[in-house]
C-alpha positions in Angstrom: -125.1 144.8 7.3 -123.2 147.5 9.6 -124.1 151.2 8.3 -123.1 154.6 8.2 -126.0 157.3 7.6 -124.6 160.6 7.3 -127.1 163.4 7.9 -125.9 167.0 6.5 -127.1 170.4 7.7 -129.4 170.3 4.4 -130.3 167.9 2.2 -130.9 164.1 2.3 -128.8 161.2 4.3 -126.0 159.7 2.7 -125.9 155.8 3.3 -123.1 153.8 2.8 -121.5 150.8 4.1 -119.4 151.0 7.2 -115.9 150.9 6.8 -112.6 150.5 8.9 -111.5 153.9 10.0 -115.0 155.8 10.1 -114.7 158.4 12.8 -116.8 161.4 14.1 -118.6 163.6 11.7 -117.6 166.9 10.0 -119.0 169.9 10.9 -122.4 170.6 10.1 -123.4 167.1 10.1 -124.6 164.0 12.3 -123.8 160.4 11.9 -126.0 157.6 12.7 -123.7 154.2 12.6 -125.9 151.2 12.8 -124.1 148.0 13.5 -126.2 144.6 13.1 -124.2 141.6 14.3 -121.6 143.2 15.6 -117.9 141.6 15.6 -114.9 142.3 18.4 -113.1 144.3 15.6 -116.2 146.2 14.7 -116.7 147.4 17.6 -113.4 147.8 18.7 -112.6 150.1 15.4 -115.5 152.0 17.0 -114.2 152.3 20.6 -111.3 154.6 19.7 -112.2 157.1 17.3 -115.5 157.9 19.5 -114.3 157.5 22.7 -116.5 154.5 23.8 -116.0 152.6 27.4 -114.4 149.4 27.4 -117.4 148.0 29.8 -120.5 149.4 27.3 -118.3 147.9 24.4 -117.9 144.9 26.4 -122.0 145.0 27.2 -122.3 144.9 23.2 -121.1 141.6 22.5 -122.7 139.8 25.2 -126.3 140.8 24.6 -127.5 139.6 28.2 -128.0 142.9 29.3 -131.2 144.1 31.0 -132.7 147.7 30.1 -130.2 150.5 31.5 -128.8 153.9 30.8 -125.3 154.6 31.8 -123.8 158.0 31.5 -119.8 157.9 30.5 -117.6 160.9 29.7 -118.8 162.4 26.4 -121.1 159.8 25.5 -124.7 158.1 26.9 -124.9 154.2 26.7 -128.6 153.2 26.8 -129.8 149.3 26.5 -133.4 149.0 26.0 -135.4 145.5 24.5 -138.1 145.1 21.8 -140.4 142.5 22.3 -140.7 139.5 20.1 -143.6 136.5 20.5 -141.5 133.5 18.6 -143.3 130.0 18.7 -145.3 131.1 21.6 -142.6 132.2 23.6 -142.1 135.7 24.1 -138.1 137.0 24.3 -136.5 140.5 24.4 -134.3 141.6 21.2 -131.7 144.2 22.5 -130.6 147.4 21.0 -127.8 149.2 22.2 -127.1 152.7 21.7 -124.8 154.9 22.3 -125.4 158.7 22.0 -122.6 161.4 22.0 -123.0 165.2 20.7 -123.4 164.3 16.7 -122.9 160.7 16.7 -125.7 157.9 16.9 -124.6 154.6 17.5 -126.8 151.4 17.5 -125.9 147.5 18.1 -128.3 145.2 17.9 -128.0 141.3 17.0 -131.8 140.3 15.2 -132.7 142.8 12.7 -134.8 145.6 13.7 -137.7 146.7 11.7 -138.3 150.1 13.4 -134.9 150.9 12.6 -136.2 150.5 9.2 -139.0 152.7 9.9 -136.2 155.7 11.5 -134.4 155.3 8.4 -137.3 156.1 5.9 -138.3 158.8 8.4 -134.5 160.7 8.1 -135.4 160.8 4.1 -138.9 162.3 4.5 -137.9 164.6 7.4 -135.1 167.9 6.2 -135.7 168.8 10.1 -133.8 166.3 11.5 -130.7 167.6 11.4 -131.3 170.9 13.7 -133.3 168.2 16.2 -130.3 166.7 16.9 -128.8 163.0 17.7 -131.2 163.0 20.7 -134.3 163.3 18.5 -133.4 160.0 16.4 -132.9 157.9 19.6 -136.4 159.5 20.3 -137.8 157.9 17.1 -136.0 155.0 17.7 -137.0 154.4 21.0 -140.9 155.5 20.6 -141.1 152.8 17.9 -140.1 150.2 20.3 -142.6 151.6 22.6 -145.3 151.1 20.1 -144.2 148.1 18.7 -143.8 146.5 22.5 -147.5 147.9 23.0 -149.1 145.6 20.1 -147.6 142.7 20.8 -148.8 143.2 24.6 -152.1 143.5 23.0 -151.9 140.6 21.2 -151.3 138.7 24.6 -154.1 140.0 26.1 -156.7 139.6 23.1 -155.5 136.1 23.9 -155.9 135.9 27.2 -159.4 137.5 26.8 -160.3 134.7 24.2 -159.4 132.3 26.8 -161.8 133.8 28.8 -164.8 133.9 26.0 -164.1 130.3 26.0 -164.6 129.4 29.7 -167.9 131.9 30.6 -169.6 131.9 27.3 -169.2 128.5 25.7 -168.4 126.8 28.6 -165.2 125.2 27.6 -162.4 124.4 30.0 -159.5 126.5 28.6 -156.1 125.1 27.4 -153.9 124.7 30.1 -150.6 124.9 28.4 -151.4 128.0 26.4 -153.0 129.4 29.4 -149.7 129.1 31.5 -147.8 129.9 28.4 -149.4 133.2 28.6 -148.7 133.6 31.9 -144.7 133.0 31.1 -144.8 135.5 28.2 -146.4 138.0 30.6 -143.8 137.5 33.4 -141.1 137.9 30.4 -142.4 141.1 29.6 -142.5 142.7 33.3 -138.7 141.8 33.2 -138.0 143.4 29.7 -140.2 146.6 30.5 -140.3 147.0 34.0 -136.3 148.6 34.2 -137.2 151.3 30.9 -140.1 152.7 32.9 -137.0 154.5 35.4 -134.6 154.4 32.3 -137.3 156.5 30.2 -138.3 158.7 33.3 -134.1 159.8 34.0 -134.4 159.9 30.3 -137.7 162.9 30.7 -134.9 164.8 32.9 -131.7 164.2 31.6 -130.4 167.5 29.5 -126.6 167.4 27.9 -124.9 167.8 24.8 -126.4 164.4 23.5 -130.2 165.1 24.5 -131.2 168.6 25.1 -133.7 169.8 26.7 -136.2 170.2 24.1 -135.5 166.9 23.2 -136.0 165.4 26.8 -139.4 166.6 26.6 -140.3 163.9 24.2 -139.6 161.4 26.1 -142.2 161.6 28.4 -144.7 160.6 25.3 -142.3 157.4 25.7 -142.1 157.4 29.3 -145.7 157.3 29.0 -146.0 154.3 26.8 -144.1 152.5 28.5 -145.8 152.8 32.0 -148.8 151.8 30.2 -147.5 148.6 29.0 -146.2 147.9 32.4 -150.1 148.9 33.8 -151.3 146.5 31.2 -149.0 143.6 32.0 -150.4 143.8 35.6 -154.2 143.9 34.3 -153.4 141.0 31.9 -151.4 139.1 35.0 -154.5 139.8 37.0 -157.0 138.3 34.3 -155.1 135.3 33.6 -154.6 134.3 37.6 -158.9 135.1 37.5 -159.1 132.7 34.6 -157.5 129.6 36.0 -159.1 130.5 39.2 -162.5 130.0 37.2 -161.4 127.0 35.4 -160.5 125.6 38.5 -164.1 126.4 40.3 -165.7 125.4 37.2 -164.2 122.1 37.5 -164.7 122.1 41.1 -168.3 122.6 40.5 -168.7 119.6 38.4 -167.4 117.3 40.5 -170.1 118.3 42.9 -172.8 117.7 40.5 -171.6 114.1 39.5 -170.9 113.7 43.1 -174.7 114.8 44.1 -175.9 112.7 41.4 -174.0 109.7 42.1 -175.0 110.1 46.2 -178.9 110.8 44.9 -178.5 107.7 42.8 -177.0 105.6 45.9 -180.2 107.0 47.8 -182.6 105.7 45.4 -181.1 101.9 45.2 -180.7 102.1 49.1 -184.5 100.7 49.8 -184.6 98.6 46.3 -181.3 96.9 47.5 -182.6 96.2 51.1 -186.3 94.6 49.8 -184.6 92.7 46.8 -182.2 91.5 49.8 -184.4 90.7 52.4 -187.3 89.0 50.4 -184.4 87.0 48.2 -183.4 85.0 51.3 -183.4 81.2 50.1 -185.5 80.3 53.3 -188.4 77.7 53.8 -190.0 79.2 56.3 -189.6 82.9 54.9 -192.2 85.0 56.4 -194.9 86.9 54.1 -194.6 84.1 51.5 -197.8 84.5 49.0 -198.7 86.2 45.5 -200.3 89.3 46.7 -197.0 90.4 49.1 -195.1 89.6 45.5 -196.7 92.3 43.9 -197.1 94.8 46.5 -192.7 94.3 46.7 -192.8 95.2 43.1 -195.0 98.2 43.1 -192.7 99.2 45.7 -189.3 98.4 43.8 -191.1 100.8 41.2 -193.0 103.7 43.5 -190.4 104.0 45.8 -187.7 105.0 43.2 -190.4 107.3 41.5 -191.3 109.3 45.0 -187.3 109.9 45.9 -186.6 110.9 42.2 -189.5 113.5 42.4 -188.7 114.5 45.9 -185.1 115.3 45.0 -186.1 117.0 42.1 -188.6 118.9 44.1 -186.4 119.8 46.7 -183.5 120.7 43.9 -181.4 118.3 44.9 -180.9 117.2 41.4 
């Protein structure tokens, strides 16, 4: 439900419900407006009273946007995306913020749970209020950082049980959750990749919205984020070496069965040719006694016996 959290000078924030007509603060307070599900008149009510640009207002009801920060008179607009595994397939839920000198605002269309988090932080925390607007988008964003970092994690513990599976109990690994993984992964390079700049202009950026004490801690963001992007690229990495094994481990064992199967060929060969030759249904057949009868089936016998041991010996088998 859309928000208002008033945050006085001293003292705790004052939630209520956001109504038709909310405007900019009063002195000696900041006002965090946090609008899930947003509607053309929500926002719209918003868009005068604060200044807003028609295009960022526009950018809020379409929710295809990718990760950006665009500077407007009086006001920042910065899109950045949480991740989210859903039945094994890995999207982006954005949240759109706008920051201006004492105001906060936040769309978003799924609800956020480090929003939640923020929240309970502003009651704990009588600092906030001299650390500015720019300090909550801090929060904000470093919990999407964090949260973005475990469920990367999660995709790699994956990956790495793939990998358990293949080298130590010799298992050919699932294909479909293998390239699964591989489509999250890709997803995730496009979500993140863009807030790696959008966090570093972020680290520089000083204004009435995010000073410059502030823009310091954005680097411990900046830095999370470039670690998630490091660790996509290390789990792309492992899960291209994985298929490549599962593919040479499956390459290797048709080699066996195929140097079995020619070592068996080899053997019958000679049994074939005698069993050929002395089953000719000739009078005259040369050779033709008892003692020749015998001697054919000690060799139908040896001669397999001396192959199979000479293959063995020679680690053909």
């Amino acid at each position: 439900m859309p928000r208002v959290v008033d945050i006085p000078e001293k003292g705790a924030p004052v939630i209520r419900t956001l109504e038709a007509g909310v405007g900019p603060p009063e002195p000696g307070w900041l006002r965090w407006i946090d609008v899930e599900q947003p509607t053309a008149e929500q926002l719209e009510s918003l868009r005068g009273p604060f200044e807003l640009h028609p295009l960022a207002i526009e950018d809020c009801l379409t929710f295809e946007q990718r990760p950006k920060l665009e500077e407007y008179p009086g006001h920042l607009f910065v899109v950045v995306h949480r991740l989210v595994q859903e039945e094994g397939e890995l999207t982006g839920h954005e949240i759109h913020a706008f920051l201006a000198e004492r105001t906060l605002i936040t769309v978003h269309a799924e609800p956020c749970l480090e929003l939640e988090r923020v929240l309970e932080r502003l009651r704990k925390d009588a600092t906030i209020y001299a650390r500015g607007v720019g300090f909550i988008y801090y929060l904000v964003a470093d919990m999407v950082a964090s949260a973005n970092d475990d469920v990367l994690s999660e995709l790699a513990g994956s990956i790495e049980d793939l990998e358990s599976e293949l080298f130590e109990e010799g298992k050919a690994p699932a294909l479909p959750r293998l390239f699964a993984l591989k489509r999250s992964l890709s997803s995730a390079r496009r979500f993140l990749s863009p807030q790696r700049d959008l966090f570093a202009t972020l680290t520089k950026l000083g204004g009435a919205s995010i000073s410059d004490r502030t823009a310091l801690y954005f680097r411990d963001v900046y830095d999370k984020v470039a670690r998630a992007n490091e660790s996509i690229e290390a789990s792309r990495d492992l899960a291209s070496n994985v298929l490549d094994a599962h593919f040479s481990q499956m390459s290797q064992r048709t080699n066996d069965v195929m140097r079995r199967l020619t070592a068996l060929s080899a053997v019958f060969l000679p049994l074939t040719f005698i069993t050929g030759f002395f089953g000719q249904n000739f009078e005259m057949l040369p050779f033709r006694s008892h003692t020749l009868m015998w001697l054919v089936l000690s060799a139908c016998v040896a001669l397999p016996a001396t192959m199979l041991y000479w293959f063995y010996s020679r680690r053909w088998l």
